[in-house]
N, C-alpha and C positions, 0 to 999 in steps of 0.2 A: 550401655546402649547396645553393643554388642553381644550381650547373654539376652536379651531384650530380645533382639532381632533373632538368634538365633533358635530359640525359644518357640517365636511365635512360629516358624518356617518350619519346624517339626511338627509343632503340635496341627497346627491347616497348612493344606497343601492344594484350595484348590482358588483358579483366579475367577471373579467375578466380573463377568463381562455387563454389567448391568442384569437387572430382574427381566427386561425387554428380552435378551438377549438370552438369557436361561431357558426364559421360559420356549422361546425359539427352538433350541435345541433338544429339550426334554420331548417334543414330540418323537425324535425319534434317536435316541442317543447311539444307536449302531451306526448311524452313518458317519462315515471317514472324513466325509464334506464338512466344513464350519462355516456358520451362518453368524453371520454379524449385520441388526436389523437397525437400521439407522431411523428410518421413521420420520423425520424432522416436521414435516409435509402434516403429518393426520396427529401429532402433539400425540400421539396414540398413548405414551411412557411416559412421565414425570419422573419416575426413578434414573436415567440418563444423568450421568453426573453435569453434564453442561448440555441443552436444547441446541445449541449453535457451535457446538463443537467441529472440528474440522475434519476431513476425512481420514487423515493420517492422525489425530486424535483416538477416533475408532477403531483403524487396523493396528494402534499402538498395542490394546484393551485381548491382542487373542494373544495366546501360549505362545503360538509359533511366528509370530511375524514382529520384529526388532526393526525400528527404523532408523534408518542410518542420518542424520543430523548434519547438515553442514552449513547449517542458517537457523534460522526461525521463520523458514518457510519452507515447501516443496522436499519433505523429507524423501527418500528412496527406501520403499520397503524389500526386506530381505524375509524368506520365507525359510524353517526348515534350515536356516544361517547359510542360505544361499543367495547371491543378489541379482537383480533384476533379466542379466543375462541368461542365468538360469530359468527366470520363472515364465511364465505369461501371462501376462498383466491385458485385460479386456476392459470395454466398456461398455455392455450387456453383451456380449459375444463380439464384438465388433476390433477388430486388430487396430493399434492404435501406434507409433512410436516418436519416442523422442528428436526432438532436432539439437540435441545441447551434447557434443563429444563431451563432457566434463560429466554427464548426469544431474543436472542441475536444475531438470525437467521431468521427472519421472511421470509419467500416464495418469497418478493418482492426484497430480498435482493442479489437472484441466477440468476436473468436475468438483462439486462443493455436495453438501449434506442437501442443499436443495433439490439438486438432481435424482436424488437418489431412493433407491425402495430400502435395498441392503446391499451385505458384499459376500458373496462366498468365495470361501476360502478353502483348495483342496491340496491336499499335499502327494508330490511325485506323481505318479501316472495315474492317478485319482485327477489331477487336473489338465487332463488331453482333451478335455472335449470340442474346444475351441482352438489347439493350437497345441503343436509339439515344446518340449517342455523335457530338464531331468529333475525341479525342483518343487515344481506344483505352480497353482493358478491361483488368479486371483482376478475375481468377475465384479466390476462394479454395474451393478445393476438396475437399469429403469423403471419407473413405474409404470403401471400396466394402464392401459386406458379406462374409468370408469364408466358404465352406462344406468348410474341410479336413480337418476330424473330428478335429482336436489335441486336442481339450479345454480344460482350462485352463491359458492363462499369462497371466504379470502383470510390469511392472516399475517400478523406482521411482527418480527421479532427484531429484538434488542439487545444489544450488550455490551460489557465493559469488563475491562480488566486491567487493574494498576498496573503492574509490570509490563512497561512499554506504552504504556497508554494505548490499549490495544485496544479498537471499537470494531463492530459487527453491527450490521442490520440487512435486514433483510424483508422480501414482500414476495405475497404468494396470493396467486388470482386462479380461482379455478371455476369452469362452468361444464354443468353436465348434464343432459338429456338424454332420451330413451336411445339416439340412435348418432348423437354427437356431442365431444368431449373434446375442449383446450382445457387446458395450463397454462398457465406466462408464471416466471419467477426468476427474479434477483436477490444479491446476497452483495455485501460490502464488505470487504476488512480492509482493515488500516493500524501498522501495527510503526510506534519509533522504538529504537536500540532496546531492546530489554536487557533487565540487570541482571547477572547470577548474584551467587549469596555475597553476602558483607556488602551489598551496595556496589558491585564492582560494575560495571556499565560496558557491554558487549560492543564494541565498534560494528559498523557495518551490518547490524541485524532488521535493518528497519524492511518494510514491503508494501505493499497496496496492491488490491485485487481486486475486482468484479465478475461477477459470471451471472450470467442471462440466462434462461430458458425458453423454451416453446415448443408443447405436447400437446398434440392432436390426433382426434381418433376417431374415425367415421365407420356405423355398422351398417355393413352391404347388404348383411341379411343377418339370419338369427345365429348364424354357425359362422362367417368371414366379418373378418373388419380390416380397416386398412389403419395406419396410425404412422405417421410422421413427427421426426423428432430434430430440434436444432438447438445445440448447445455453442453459446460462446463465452471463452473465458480469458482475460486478458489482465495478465501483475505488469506493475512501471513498479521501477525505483526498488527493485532486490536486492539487496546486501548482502552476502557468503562469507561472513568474517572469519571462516575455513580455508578460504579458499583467495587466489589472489586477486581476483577477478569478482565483478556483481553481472547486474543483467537489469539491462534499459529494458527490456522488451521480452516475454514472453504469451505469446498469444495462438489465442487454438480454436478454430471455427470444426464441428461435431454436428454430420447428418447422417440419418437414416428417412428410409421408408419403407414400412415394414408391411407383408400379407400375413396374418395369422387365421389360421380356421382352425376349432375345438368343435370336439362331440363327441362323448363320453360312452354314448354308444353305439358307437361303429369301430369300425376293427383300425383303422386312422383315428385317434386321440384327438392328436393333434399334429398340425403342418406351421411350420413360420417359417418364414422366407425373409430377408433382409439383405436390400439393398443401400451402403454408406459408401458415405466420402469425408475425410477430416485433413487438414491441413495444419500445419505448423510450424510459429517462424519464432526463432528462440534469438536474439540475439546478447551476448557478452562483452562486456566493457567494462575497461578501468579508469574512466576518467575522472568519477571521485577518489581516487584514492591517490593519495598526497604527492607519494614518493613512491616511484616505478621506476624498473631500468632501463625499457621499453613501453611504450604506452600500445596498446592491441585492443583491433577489435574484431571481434569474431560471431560473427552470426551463424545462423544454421537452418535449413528447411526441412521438412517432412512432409510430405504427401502422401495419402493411401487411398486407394480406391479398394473398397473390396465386395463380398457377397457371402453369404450364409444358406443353408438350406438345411431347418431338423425338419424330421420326422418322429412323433411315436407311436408307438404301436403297442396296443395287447390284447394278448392271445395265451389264452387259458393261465397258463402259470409264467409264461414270460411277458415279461414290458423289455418292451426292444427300439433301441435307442439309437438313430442313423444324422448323419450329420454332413455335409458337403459343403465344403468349404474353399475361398482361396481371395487373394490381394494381392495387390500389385503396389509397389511401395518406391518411393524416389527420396532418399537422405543425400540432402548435400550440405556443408560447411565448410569455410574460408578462414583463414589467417590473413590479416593487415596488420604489419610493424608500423610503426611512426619513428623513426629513430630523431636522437634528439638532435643531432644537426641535422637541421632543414636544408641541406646542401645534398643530404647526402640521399637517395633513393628510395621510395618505398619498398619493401617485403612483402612478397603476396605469395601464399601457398593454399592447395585443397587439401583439408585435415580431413574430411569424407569428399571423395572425388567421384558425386554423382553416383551413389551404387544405386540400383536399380532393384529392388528383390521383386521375382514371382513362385508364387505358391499357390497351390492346389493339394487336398487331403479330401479322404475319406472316413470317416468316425462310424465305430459303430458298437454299442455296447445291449450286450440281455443282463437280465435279471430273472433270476429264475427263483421262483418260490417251493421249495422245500416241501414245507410245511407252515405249519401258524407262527413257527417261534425261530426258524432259520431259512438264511437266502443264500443262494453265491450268487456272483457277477463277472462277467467279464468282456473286457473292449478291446479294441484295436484300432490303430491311427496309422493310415499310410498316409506318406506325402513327399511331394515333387520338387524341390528348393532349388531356384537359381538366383547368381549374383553376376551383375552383368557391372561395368564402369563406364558410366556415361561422356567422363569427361579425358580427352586424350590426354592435357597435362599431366591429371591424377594417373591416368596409367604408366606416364613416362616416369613420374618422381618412381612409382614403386616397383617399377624395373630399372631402377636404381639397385635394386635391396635382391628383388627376382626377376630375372634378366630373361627367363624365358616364359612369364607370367602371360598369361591371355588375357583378354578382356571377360571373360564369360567361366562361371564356374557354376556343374549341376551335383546337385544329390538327391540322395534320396534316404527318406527317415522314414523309422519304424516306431512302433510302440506296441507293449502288450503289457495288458494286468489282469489280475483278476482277485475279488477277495471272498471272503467265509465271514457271513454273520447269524448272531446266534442272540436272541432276546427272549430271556424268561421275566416272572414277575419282580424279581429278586434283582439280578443283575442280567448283561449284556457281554458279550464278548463279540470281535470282528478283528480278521486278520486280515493282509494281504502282501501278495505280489507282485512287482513289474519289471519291464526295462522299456528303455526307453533311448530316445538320442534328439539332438539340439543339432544345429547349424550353429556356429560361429556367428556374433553381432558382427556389425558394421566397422565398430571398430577394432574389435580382434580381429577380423580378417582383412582391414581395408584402411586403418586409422596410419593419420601420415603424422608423426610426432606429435601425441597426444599428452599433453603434459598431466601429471600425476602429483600433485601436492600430497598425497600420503606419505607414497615412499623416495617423494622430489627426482623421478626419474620420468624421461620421457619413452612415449611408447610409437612400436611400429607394427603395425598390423600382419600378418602373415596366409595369406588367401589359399595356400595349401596346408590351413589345419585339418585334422579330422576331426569328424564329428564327434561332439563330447557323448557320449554311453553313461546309461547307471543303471545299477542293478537295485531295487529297493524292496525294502520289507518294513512293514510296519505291523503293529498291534493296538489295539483300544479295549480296557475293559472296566468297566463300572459296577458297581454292589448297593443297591438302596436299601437298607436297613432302618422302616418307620422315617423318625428324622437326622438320620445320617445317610451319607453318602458319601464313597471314597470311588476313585479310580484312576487307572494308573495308563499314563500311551505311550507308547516309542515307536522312534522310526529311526532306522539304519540306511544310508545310501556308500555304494561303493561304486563309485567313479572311474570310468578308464577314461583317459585323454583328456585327462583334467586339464582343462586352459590357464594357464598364467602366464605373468611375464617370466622373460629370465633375460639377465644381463649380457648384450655383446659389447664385451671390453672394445671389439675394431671398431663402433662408430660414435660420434661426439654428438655432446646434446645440442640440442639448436636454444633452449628456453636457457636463459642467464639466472647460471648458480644450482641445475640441476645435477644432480650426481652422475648420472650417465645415460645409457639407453637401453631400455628392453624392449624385445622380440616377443610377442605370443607366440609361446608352446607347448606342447600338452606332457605333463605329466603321465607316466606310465599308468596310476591311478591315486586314488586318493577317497581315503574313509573320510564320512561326517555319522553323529549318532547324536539324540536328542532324547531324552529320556521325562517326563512330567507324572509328579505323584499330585491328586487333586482331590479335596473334601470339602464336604461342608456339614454344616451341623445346624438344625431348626433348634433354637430354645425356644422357641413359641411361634405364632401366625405371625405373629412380628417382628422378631427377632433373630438373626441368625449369622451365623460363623463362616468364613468364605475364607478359602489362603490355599494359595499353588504353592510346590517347590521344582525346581528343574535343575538340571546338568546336560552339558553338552561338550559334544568332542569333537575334534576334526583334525585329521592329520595326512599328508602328503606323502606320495614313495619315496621323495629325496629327504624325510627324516624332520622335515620342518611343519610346527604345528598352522592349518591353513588362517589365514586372516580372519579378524571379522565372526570369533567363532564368539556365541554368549556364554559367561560363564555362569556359574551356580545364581541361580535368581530366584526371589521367592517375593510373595506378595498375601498380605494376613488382611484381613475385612472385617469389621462388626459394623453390622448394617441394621438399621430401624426401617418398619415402614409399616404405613396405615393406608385407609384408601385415599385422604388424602396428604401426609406428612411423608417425606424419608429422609434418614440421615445416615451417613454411613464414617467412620472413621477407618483410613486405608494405613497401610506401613508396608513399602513397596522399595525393593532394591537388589542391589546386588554383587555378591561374594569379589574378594579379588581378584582380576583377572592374571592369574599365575602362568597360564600356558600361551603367554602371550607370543609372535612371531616378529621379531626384530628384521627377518630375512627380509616381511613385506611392507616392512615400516611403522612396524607396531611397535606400544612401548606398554609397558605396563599401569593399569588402572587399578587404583585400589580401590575397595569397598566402598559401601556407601551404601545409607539407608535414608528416604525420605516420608513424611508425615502428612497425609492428604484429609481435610474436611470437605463433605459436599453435601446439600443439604436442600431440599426441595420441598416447594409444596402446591399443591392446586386449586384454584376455586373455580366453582360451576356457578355459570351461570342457564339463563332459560334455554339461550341459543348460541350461546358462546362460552370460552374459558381461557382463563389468565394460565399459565406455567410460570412460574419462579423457580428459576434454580440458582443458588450462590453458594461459598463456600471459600476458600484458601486452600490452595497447593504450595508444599514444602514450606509447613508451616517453622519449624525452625531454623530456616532461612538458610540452609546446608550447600556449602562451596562443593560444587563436586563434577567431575565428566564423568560419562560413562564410554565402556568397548566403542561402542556405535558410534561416537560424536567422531567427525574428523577434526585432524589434528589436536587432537584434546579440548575444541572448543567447551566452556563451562555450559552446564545444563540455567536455567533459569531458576531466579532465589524464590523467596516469598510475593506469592502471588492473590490477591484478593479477586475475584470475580462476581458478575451477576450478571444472570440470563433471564430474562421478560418476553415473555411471546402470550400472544393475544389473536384467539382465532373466532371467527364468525361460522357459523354453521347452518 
């Protein structure tokens, strides 16, 4: 199995994102940006390994983004093997954050496939347009209003999946006329304990979800329209079998109201303006869980108000790209002990004591045209960061720690990149450079004993970090050759003031049974490097050969390799498809993780290779069409965790599925 695997990861080396999703990109493969087209809405793909796939299903599917697992739900994407604190995580521009100190809520976790057009995905100062950043962006993005005078159509989808008895359905109403345009759509899962391989039955994985829609778009005239958007999404009954703690309640109310004007010829393109608001109340609990030392429960809020303003513009050989932006943001979370004599007092602490962010930034990026066959580009992002502490207790615990802490903390961030692309008939090259700087999250600068099931050590925030800096460089190049195609990308960042924990022997933990306490601090700096060889091969209009290989590095100035880095991964494809049949046979895994960090509570994973069928097909009708998609994942039923899962929870065994969606037109 191992000459097998290793084999195939030589011989293809590039991932297939679906045929949707290629074809996406083949428009323009110099761009740095990655486009991942979800589509669910217009059934547009049947090649989609599953129609009702989840959104972290999707961003699983790109080179760069590994989801971090600590359930079988709400995974946490990590970009470029950086995680969330590093990246900026959008939902169509719009700043969005967590209320869960544990992460337990990631931003990808409040919209579903129904909401959505696609998701791009930019890496390092490629993804400043919305928000500072040293790891890149990640934009999940809205559908745009229609105005084609169809009237009404509607469709409704289906699905199942043995492992967990996992169900999905979902309803989609849309109406459209020359000069107004709704949407309404919902989506359902419900998923109990799924099993990893041998039958082994995962505690605590079970979830239930719903999420709502409602898209509206009225044209003012032939050039302005106005379009209002409301998303709610709301999971009961979460289970974290990673973690010590589930979650009764995470729920997220999502608006906008948006001005857009287009006109393709006038020296203004285009203008949108967007004004939102999103809320969110996350709350944690262990009261299913049998046996506790302490029973807690911990909720969390989030509030953001914000605004947006692009412009574009072009002029003669530049397209110039201006952005104004800024939000106002209010995180707060509590600690409640119950101890188990009822004599004895409750415990109550602020784990986020009310921080307050305001932000304001200017974006503005050209593109300049060369010539036919090459571009450069280049942007820049100022912006104004303050954190203020709302709440006087929370200031008092953490002048405990810094005794001459203020309540109000300003900075100010930079960003500059710029890249070289170059596209002949044959192949494509594109390079680039940035730097860049972040602010410190909530809980690195502001977190009051934030307990760490990874490395079982609690954490204390430290509000005079500096800002974390990176210097990055990346490459992308491609070669078509008839029916092959090979191409090779890398990205290098190098890190000053790299944030992590680090242990103070002087203070005791408060959580029962953790190892001690750490302090965020920044490391002097700290290398990551990511490297993807990628091909494929047409053996016919039907037939074809798809398979990545990658390696990646990360290492720290105090000599310890950084957490959470992927190691050698590769993933091999033989894919069928007609206009109406496809199938495709996957074999998807990855090398042992040897350069593991014990420092941050890592242990070592070994290998593992798993065996994916997916298998679709479509029938037309006069004015409508059925989608089928079925198939089995890890088909030889293979026990295994990977890097990403915490605390080694197992991945999911042999899994049977089928996806039904039936659309009116």
């Amino acid at each position: 199995m191992k000459k097998l695997i290793t084999l195939l990861g030589l011989i293809y080396s590039t991932v297939s994102l679906g045929q949707e999703i290629a074809s996406s990109m083949e428009k323009d493969t110099t761009k740095l940006d990655e486009v991942i087209v979800i589509s669910q809405r217009k059934l547009s793909n049947y090649r989609q390994e599953k129609t009702l796939s989840s959104v972290d299903d999707y961003l699983e599917k790109s080179n760069h983004i590994t989801m971090i697992k600590r359930g079988n739900y709400a995974w946490e994407p990590t970009l470029s093997n950086m995680t969330s604190e590093r990246l900026n995580v959008t939902i169509d521009g719009m700043q969005i954050f967590g209320a869960c100190t544990d992460k337990m809520d990631p931003i990808t976790s409040y919209v579903d496939v129904s909401n959505l057009k696609k998701v791009t995905i930019a890496s390092g100062q490629e993804g400043t347009e919305n928000g500072h950043c040293v790891g890149g962006s990640i934009d999940l993005q809205l559908p745009e209003s229609k105005y084609y005078d169809f009237g009404l159509k509607s469709s409704v989808d289906l699905g199942y999946e043995t492992n967990g008895n996992y169900k999905t359905a979902g309803l989609d109403l849309e109406y459209s006329g020359n000069k107004f345009y709704i949407n309404a759509d919902g989506i359902f899962r419900k998923s109990d304990n799924y099993d990893a391989g041998n039958n082994q039955e995962v505690l605590y994985s079970q979830f239930q979800k719903y999420n709502v829609s409602l898209q509206s778009g009225y044209k003012l005239t032939e050039n302005h329209q106005l379009d209002a958007n409301i998303i709610y999404d709301k999971a009961t009954d979460v289970g974290y079998p990673a973690l010590p703690m589930d979650v009764s309640l995470a729920e997220a109310l999502i608006t906008s109201l948006t001005h857009t004007f287009k006109n393709d010829s006038t020296f203004i393109n285009s203008w949108e303006t967007k004004l939102y608001f999103n809320t969110i109340t996350h709350i944690m609990d262990d009261s299913q869980r049998p046996d506790v030392p302490i029973r807690m429960d911990m909720p969390g809020w989030s509030d953001t108000y914000g605004f947006y303003s692009k412009v574009k513009i072009s002029e003669h050989k530049h397209n110039l790209l201006f952005n104004v932006n800024g939000f106002y943001n209010r995180s707060l979370a509590e600690m409640t002990m119950y101890p188990n004599d009822s004599n004895q007092p409750l415990m109550f602490m602020y784990t986020w004591p009310d921080i307050r962010t305001w932000y304001s930034g200017v974006y503005a990026k050209d593109t300049y045209v060369l010539n036919k066959a090459s571009k450069v580009s280049a942007s820049v992002r100022f912006g104004v960061h303050n954190n203020s502490i709302g709440e006087k207790a929370g200031l008092e615990s953490l002048q405990i720690f810094y005794p001459t802490l203020s309540d109000s903390k300003h900075r100010f961030l930079k960003t500059i990149a710029a890249d070289y692309q170059l596209k002949k008939s044959t192949f494509d090259v594109a390079f680039g450079l940035g730097y860049g700087e972040r602010a410190p999250s909530v809980s690195e600068g502001y977190g009051f004993f934030l307990f760490n099931s990874f490395d079982n050590f609690d954490y204390i925030g430290n509000p005079y970090l500096s800002n974390e800096k990176s210097i990055q460089t990346n490459i992308k190049a491609n070669y078509n050759l008839k029916s092959f195609k090979i191409g090779l990308e890398s990205s290098y960042f190098y890190i000053l003031d790299y944030i992590v924990g680090e242990i103070d022997p002087t203070l005791s933990a408060m959580t029962i049974g953790a190892s001690g306490v750490k302090t965020y601090t920044g490391l002097n700096h700290a290398s990551i490097f990511d490297v993807y060889l990628n091909t494929s091969y047409s053996v016919s209009k039907k037939l074809s050969l798809n398979a990545s290989l990658g390696y990646n590095y990360g290492q720290g100035s105090n000599g310890e390799s950084l957490p959470l880095i992927k190691p050698l991964s590769y993933l091999a494809e033989v894919a069928y498809s007609t206009a109406t049949f496809n199938a495709s046979l996957q074999l998807e895994g990855n090398g042992n993780q040897s350069r593991f960090s014990s420092f941050y509570g890592e242990d070592e994973t070994p290998a593992y290779g798993v065996i994916n069928l997916n298998l679709g097909h479509v029938i037309n009708f006069k004015s409508s069409k059925m989608v089928f998609k079925y198939g089995v994942e890890n088909i030889l039923d293979a026990q295994y965790s990977t890097y990403a899962d915490w605390n080694n929870i197992p991945r999911q065994g042999r899994n049977f599925y089928v996806n039904a969606s039936y659309a009116i037109f």
